[in-house]
Phi, psi and omega in degrees: 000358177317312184321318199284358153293337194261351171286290197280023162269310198288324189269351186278341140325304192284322218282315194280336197283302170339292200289341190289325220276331184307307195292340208271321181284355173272331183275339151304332210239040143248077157292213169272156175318095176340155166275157185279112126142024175320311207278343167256337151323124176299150205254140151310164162285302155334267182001275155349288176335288207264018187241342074040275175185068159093155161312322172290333179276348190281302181312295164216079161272310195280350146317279187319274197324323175262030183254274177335336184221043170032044173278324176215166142279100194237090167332136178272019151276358149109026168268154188225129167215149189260145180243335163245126206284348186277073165274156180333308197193186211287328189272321167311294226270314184309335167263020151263326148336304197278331179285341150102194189272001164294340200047041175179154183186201197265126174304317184316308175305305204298345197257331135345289169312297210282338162311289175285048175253198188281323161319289205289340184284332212264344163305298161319290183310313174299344184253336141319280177351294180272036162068011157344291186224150235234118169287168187299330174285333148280003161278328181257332152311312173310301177302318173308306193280035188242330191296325189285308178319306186297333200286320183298336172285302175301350160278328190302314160314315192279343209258337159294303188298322187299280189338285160013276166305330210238346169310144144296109186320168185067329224252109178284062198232019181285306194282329189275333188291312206284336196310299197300338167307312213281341189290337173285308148246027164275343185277326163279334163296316166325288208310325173260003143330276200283331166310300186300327174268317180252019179241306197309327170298353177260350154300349184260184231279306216276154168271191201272349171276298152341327152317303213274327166313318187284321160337316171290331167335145146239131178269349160353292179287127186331291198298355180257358183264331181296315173319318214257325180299315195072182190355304168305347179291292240271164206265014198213101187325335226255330150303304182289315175282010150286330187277303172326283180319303180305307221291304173330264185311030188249268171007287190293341186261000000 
């Protein structure tokens, strides 16, 4: 009778992971109260950028842009060197910063860098704020509990097979021990079933009045297609393998 420990591991695994992945996704999907007429505001480029994809789509778009008005130089050998040390504003100068006084580096570090800088954070914050953007602690709550769901459907799978192993030979009693196996994990293969359609949107940058802004977008203009696309957007090979290029040698170190 021992299976039947292994039965109340397996449903106390799915029962709790479930109820974690239930609470984390009602808490995504309450963001902070919008500011009024947030929802109706026009989106920044940067904005788009980070609501789109991330710190990293903000880093590089203000690449691509001060590429674009001859501020830097972004090699398709995956290099960045800077020609005017002067930028517009906070997200320029932190990625003149990140290439240091040598004026040139690796795009891959410098879009890093510049992903965490203070700048890109100060984006984050202003588009939360107005119910934008999916804060970080409930986005990374979400992914922990989908990650739990998931690890219970593999104990349940393990803890059945243990059961398995441990029935008296000869004895047709295999199928009714396993019966009990399988109720645990079919509530967990749901739960993430029912995640993958209705959780997955609080993982992604933007909340759902963020969502619906970027939508309204017109990607027409390079740079705004580039916000909302990332690289791949962009129309000039030579460009998108610069960026190719840093990420490799990002890579290979």
């Amino acid at each position: 009778m021992l299976w039947v420990l292994f039965v109340l591991v397996a449903w106390a695994a799915a029962g709790i992971s479930c109820a974690r992945l239930c609470i984390a996704a009602f808490e995504a999907a309450r963001p902070p109260s919008p500011q009024g007429g947030a929802g109706k505001r026009e989106l920044s480029l940067y904005e788009a950028a980070f609501l789109s994809g991330g710190p990293r789509r903000v880093a590089e778009l203000t690449l691509v842009s001060m590429h674009r008005r001859r501020m830097l130089l972004l090699a398709h050998t995956g290099w960045a060197t800077v020609v005017d040390p002067e930028g517009e504003d906070d997200l320029e100068r932190s990625v003149i910063g990140a290439i240091g006084p040598a004026g040139q580096a690796r795009i891959a570090p410098v879009r890093a860098a510049a992903a965490a800088a203070d700048a890109v954070r100060s984006v984050a914050d202003r588009l939360v704020s107005a119910g934008l953007a999916v804060p970080d602690g409930a986005r990374s709550g979400v992914a922990a509990a989908v990650r739990a769901v998931q690890g219970a459907s593999v104990l349940t799978v393990a803890m059945a097979a243990a059961a398995a192993l441990l029935l008296p030979q000869g004895q047709d009693t295999t199928a009714p021990v396993l019966g009990w196996f399988a109720l645990p994990l079919l509530l967990t293969l749901g739960a993430l079933a029912i995640a993958r359609i209705e959780v997955h949107p609080y993982t992604r940058w933007a909340s759902p009045d963020g969502q619906r802004l970027l939508g309204a977008l017109s990607t027409e203009d390079s740079l705004t297609a580039l916000a909302v696309g990332g690289v791949r957007a962009l129309d000039d090979p030579k460009l998108r393998a610069a960026f190719t290029s840093g990420r490799t040698a990002h890579r290979s170190h």
